[in-house]
C-alpha positions in Angstrom: 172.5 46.4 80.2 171.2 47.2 76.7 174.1 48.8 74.4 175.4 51.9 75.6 173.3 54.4 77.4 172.8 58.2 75.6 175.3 59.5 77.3 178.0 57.1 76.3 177.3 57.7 72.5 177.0 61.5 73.2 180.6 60.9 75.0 181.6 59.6 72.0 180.7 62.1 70.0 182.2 64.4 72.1 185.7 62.9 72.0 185.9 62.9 67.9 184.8 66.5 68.3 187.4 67.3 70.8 190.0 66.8 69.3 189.2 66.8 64.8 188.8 70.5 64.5 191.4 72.3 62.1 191.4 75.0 60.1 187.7 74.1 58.0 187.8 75.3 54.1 184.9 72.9 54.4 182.2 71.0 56.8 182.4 67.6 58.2 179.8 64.5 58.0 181.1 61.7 60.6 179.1 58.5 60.5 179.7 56.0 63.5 178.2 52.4 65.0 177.7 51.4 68.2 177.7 47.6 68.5 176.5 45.6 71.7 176.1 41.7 71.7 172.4 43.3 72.1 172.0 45.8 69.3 173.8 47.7 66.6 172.6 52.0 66.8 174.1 54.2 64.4 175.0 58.1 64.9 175.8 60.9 62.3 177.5 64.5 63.7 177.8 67.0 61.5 181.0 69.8 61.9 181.3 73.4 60.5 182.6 76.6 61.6 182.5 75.8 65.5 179.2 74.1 65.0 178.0 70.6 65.8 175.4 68.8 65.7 175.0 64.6 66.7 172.0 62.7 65.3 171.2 59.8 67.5 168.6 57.5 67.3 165.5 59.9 68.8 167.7 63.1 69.7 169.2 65.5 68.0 172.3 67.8 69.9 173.0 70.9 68.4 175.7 73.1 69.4 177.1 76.5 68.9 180.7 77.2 69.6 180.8 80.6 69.5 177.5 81.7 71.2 177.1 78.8 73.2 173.5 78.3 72.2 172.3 74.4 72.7 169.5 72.8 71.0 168.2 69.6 72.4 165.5 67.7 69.9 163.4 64.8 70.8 162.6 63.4 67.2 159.9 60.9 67.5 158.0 63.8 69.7 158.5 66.2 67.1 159.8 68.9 69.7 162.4 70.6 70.8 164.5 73.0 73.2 166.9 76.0 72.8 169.0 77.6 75.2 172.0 78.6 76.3 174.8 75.8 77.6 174.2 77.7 81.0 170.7 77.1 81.2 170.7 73.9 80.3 173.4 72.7 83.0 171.4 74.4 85.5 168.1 72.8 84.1 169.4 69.6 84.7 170.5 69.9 87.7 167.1 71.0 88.7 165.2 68.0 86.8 167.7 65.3 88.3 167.4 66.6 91.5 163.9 66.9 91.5 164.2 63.2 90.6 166.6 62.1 93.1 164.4 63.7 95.5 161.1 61.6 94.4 163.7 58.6 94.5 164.5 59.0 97.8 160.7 59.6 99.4 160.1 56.4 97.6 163.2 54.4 99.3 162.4 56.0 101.9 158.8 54.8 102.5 159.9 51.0 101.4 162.7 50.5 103.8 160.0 51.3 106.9 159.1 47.8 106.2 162.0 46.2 105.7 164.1 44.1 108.4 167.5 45.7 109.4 169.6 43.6 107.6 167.6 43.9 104.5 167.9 48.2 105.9 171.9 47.7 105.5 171.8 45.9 102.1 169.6 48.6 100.5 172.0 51.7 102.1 175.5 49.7 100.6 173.7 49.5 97.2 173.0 53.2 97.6 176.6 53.5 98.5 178.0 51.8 95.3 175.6 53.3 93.0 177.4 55.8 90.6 174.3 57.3 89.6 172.7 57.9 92.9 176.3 58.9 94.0 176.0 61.7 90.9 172.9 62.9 91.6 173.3 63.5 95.8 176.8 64.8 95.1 178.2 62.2 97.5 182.2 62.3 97.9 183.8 58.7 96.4 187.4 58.0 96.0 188.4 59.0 92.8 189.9 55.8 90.9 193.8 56.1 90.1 193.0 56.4 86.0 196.4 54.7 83.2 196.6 55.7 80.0 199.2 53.1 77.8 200.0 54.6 74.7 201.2 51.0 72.7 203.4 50.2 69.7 200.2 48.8 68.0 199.0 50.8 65.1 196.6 49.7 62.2 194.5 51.5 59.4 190.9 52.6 60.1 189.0 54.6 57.4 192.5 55.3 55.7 193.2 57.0 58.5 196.8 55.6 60.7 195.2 54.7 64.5 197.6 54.1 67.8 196.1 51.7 70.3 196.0 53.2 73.8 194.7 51.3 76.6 193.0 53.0 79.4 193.2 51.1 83.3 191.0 52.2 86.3 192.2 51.2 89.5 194.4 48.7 87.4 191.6 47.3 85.5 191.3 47.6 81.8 187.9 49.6 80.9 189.1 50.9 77.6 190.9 50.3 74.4 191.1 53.2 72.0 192.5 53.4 68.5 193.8 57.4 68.0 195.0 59.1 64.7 197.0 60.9 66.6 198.6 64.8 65.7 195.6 65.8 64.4 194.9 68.8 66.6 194.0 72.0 66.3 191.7 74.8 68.9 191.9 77.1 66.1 188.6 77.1 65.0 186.8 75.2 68.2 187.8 75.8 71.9 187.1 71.8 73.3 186.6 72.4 76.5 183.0 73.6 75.7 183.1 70.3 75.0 183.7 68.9 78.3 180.9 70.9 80.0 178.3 70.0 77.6 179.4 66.0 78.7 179.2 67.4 82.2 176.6 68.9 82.3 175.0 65.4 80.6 176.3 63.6 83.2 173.8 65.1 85.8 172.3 62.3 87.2 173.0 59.9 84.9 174.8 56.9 85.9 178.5 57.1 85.0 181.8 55.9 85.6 184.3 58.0 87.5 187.4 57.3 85.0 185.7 59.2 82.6 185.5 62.4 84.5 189.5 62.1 85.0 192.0 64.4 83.6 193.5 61.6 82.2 191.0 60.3 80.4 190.3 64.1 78.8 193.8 64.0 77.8 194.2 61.3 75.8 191.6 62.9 73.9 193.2 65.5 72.9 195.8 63.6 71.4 193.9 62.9 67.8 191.0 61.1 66.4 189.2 57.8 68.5 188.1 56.1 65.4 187.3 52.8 67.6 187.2 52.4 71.1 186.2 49.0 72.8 184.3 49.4 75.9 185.0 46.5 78.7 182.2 45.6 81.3 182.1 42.2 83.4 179.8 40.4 81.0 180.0 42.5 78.1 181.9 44.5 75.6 180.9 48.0 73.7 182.3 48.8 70.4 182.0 52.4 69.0 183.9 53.1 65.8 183.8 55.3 62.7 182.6 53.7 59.7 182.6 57.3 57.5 184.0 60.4 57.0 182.8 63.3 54.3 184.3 66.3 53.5 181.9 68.9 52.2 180.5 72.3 52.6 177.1 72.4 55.0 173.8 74.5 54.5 173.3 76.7 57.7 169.7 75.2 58.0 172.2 71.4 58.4 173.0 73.6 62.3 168.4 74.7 63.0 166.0 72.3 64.4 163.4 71.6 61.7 160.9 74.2 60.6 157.8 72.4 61.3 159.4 71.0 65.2 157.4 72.5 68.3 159.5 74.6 71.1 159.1 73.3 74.7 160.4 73.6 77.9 163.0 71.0 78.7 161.4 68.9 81.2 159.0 67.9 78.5 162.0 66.9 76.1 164.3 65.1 79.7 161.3 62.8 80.6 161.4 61.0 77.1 165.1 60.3 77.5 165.7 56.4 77.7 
């Protein structure tokens, strides 16, 4: 696996977002690394007045709080789509599924030629895919998700961080340094949040711990400035390297003048 997929950085994201928001006399400018034994990527969100918007890499996420408008830009394409959150779920659901459906002609037409055992193999990988599991809406046990709140607490971008550890099924997948009691829905209702990592989540492979209530809660408990990601071969670092307090331009929240409006199909299929 090559460094996190989008979706894990846009997770990410998602979590700082959850849970920073206070009453704003001012905009935020977050700057954050992702670090694989592969690769180093680097993100920027920008926060203001129940606005957000993540740069990373090739796309741009740009969200509206209040209206729940969504604007997805592909960079290197120069393009870009705006709707609402709505019609964006739904869109996805309709270009993964379109997918899934391709896959499965595909598999379909292979496995005539295959011998039965070879038959059974290719169903129990099927079985324990979590992406194909995502995109056919197929029923899996649910894993039994720990969160550890420890005594271990050190200094991250000035900022006091708590280590918590998060277990699946016993196994640690997580551990996640918090400046915790920093939270505030005043000016941002999170949960909006939650669908838009949903609603990214469409299709794309995914672990089931994140999709837990406890995992959401732990989030809401302050800031992740660094979370280490365990794998069987391979860890995932995400932390904060910056943060900037200062007042935003309304054009910071607007795709640029000079991008071209598609549908979102056209902006999907470039997605690595």
């Amino acid at each position: 696996m090559k460094g996190r997929s989008l979706f894990g950085t846009l997770m990410f994201a998602v979590f700082f977002v959850f849970v920073l928001y206070q009453p704003l006399s001012a905009g935020w400018i977050i700057k954050s690394k992702t670090t694989s034994e592969f690769e180093t990527t680097w993100n920027e969100m920008y926060l203001q007045n129940n606005l957000f918007k993540m740069v990373d890499g090739d796309h741009i996420f740009i969200l509206n709080g209040n209206t729940r408008d969504f604007t997805f830009i592909n960079v290197k394409e120069n393009t870009f789509w705006k709707g609402n959150l709505d019609d964006f779920k739904k869109s996805m659901e309709e270009f993964f599924g379109k997918a899934m459906n391709d896959y499965s002609a595909q598999m379909e037409e292979a496995m005539k030629n295959l011998t039965p055992e070879q038959r059974e193999m290719m169903k129990q990988y099927g079985a324990n895919n979590p992406m194909l599991n995502k995109m056919q809406g197929s029923k899996a046990k649910r894993p039994v998700v720990e969160v550890v709140r420890t005594s271990e607490v050190m200094s991250l971008v000035k900022r006091s961080a708590r280590k918590y550890i998060v277990k699946s099924d016993g196994k640690k997948l997580e551990e996640v340094w918090l400046a915790e009691n920093m939270i505030s829905k005043k000016d941002w209702n999170p949960e909006i949040f939650r669908e838009l990592a949903e609603s990214m989540r469409m299709g794309i492979a995914s672990t089931d711990y994140e999709d837990s209530e406890q995992y959401w809660s732990l989030h809401k408990k302050g800031i992740p400035l660094k979370t280490i990601h365990f794998s069987e071969n391979y860890q995932v670092i995400d932390e904060v390297v910056e943060l900037i307090e200062k007042n935003l331009p309304p054009s910071t929240f607007l795709p640029p003048s000079n991008c071209k409006e598609v549908k979102l199909e056209n902006v999907l299929q470039t997605m690595e």
